[in-house]
N, C-alpha and C positions, 0 to 999 in steps of 0.2 A: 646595480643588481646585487643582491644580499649574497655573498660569499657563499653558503649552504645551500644556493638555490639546486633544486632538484631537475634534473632533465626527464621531462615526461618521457615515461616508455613508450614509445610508440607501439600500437599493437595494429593486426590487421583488424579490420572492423567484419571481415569475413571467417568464419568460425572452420568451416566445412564446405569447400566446393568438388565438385562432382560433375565434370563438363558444364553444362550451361546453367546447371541448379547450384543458386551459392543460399548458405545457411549461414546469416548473422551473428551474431555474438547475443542480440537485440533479442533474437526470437527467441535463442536458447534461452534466456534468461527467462522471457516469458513460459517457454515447456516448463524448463524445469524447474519455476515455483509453482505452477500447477499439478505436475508431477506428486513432488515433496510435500506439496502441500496436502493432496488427498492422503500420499500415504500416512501422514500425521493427526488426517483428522480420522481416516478410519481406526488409527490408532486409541484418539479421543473415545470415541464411540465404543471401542470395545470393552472400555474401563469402564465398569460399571458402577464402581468405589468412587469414578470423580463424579458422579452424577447424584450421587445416593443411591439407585437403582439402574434400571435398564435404561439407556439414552435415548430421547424419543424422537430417534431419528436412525433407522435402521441401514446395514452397511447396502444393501442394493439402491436405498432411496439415494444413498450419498453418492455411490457409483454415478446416477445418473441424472444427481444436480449436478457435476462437474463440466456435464457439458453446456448449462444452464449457465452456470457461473462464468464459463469461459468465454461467452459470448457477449454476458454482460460486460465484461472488461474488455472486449475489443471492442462496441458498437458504443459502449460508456464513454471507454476512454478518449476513442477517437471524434466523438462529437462534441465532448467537453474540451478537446484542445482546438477543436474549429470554432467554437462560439468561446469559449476564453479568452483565449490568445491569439487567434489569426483570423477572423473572422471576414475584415476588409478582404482579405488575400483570397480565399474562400469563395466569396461572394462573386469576385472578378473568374477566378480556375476552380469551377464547381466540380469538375471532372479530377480533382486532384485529392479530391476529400478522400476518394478510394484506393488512394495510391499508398496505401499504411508503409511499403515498405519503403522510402521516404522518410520515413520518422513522423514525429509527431503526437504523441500521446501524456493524456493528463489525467493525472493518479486522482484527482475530483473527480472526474467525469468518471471513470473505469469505477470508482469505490458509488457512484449513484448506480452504475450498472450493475453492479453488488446489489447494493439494494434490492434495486428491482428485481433480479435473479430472485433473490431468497425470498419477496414476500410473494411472488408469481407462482415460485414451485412449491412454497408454504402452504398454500392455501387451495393447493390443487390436492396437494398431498395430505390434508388435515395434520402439517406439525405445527408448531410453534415457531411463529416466526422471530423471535428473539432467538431461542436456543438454538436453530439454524444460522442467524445471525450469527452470535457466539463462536460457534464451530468454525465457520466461515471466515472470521475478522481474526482469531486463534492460531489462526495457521499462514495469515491473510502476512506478517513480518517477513515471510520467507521467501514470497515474491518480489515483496519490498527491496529486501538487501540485492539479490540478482540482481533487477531492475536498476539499482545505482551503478553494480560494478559495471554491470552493462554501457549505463551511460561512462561511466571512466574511460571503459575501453574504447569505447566511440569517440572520446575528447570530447561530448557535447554536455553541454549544462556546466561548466566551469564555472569556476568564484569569480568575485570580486579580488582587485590585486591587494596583494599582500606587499608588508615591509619587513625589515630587514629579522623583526622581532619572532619572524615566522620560519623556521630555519628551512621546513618539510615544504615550502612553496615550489610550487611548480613551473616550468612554463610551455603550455600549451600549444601544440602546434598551429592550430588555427583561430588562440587566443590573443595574438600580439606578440611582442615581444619582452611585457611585462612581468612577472612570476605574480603569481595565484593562487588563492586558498584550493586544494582538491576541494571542491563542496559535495562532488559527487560520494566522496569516502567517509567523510563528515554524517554526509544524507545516510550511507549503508548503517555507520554505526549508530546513529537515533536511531531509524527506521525500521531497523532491519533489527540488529542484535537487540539493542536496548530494548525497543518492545517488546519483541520474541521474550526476550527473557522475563521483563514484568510479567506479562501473560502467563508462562508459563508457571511461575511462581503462584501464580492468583489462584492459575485451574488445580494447581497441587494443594493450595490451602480451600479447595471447594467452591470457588466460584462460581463453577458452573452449576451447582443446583443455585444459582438465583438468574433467571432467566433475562438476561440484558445487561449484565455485569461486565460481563469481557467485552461484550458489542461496547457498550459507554465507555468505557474504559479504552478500549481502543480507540477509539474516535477522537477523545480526549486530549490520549497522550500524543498520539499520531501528530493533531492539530497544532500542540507544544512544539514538538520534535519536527516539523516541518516551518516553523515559524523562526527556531532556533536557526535552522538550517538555511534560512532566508536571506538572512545577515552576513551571510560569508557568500550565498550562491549569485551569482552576478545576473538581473532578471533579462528575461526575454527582449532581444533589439527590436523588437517590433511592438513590445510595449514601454520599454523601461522602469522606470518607476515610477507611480503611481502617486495618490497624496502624503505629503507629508513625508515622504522616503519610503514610502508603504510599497510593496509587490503586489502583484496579483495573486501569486501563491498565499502571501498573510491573507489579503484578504479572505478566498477562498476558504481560509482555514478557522476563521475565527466566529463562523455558524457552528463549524463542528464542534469547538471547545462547549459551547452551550448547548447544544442536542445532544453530546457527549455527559455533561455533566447534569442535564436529566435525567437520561436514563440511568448512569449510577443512582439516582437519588430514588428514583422508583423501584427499582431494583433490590437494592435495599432495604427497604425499607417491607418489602414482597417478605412474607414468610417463605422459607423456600419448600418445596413438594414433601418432602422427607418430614420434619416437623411438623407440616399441617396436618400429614395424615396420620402421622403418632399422636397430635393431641386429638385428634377426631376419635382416634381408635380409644382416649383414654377417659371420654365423655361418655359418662353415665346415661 
């Protein structure tokens, strides 16, 4: 065992109990990136300097896609980890698929629940479903990084073991007795900061007046930053690994790098609102 090895903190995986109502460490994570997250995108929204104008998408519409969006990510995510990843298990304990508090959830599934959310209430709503997207995927980091610390504090989703050359390895209570990459801390700072941050940088240099920019763009890096994250994160016992040393996770991810780098390319390539209607206004 590597001299520097790190003894995991154990933490209770229970956040808040209250006589017979206990509150996860799991759920909070999931409040409160939904939480954080509205309040940042109404934030978005109010800026009307990062849109070039008014954002066409007003704070009551947003108010009450959140419960839209929230739905999509439980009913996304929990179906995408039944047909992903345990499906055999599933198939035999159908009654278990409803048991969320259990665990179980996958960030593909939850992010097509996304989807569906934003082009559902898009098109009820007359927005744009890209600039919805945007908004949504924008804020979309902040959930991300909880959701890892989350999984830390729970010991679940642990690395692949580490050698000696890894001083910050871990060793996980219900990993063995071998030390381990933290993957989970690894996943918060791709997923979470790194994105957040590019994103945030992108909507300060204008991004959002091009409609699908951040969506692609998230999708993208996301897909990078999860595939990076792969390599240290040790995959699921009930599938292992895949061809070639390949996950499930890569796989999953490497539709988005190409639907990702679509939409930047169209997006792009889009005049955005602002300039078409300057040059419109300056035709004779």
């Amino acid at each position: 065992m590597p001299f520097l090895t790190i003894a995991f903190p154990v933490f209770d995986p229970v956040a808040i109990a209250i006589g017979p109502i206990a509150i996860r460490w799991y759920a909070l994570a999931y409040i409160g990136g939904i939480v954080l997250g509205w309040i940042y995108a109404r934030a978005l929204i109010k800026s009307e300097k990062l849109w070039g104008g008014p954002a066409p998408i007003t704070l009551p519409q947003m108010d009450d896609f959140i419960l839209w969006v929230t739905v999509g990510i439980i009913v996304g995510g929990r179906t995408g980890y039944v047909l992903f990843y345990n499906l055999p298990f599933f198939i035999q304990h159908p009654i278990q698929i409803f048991e969320l508090w259990n665990g179980g959830m996958s960030f593909h599934g939850g992010f097509l629940g996304c989807v569906a959310a934003v082009m559902l209430f898009a098109r009820r709503n007359g927005i744009s479903i890209l600039s919805l997207g945007d908004i949504t995927t924008a804020v979309g980091p902040i959930g991300l990084f909880l959701g890892r610390l989350a999984n830390f504090i729970n010991s679940e989703l642990w690395g692949r073991e580490a050698d000696s050359s890894v001083p910050w390895a871990m060793v996980f209570p219900n990993g063995g007795p071998l030390p381990r990459h933290p993957s989970q801390l690894y996943e918060a700072g791709l997923e979470g900061i790194v994105l957040f941050t590019v994103l945030a940088v992108m909507i300060r240099f204008g991004a959002l007046k091009r409609p699908g920019l951040i969506l692609g763009s998230f999708i993208a890096i996301y897909a990078f930053a999860r595939i990076t994250g792969e390599f240290f994160r040790e995959p699921d016992p009930q599938l292992g690994f895949l061809w070639g040393g390949l996950t499930m996770g890569m796989l999953l991810s490497v539709p988005m790098i190409i639907a990702g780098a679509i939409l930047i390319v169209v997006a792009w390539r889009r005049t955005p609102p602002v300039q078409a209607l300057k040059s419109n206004q300056a035709t004779p």
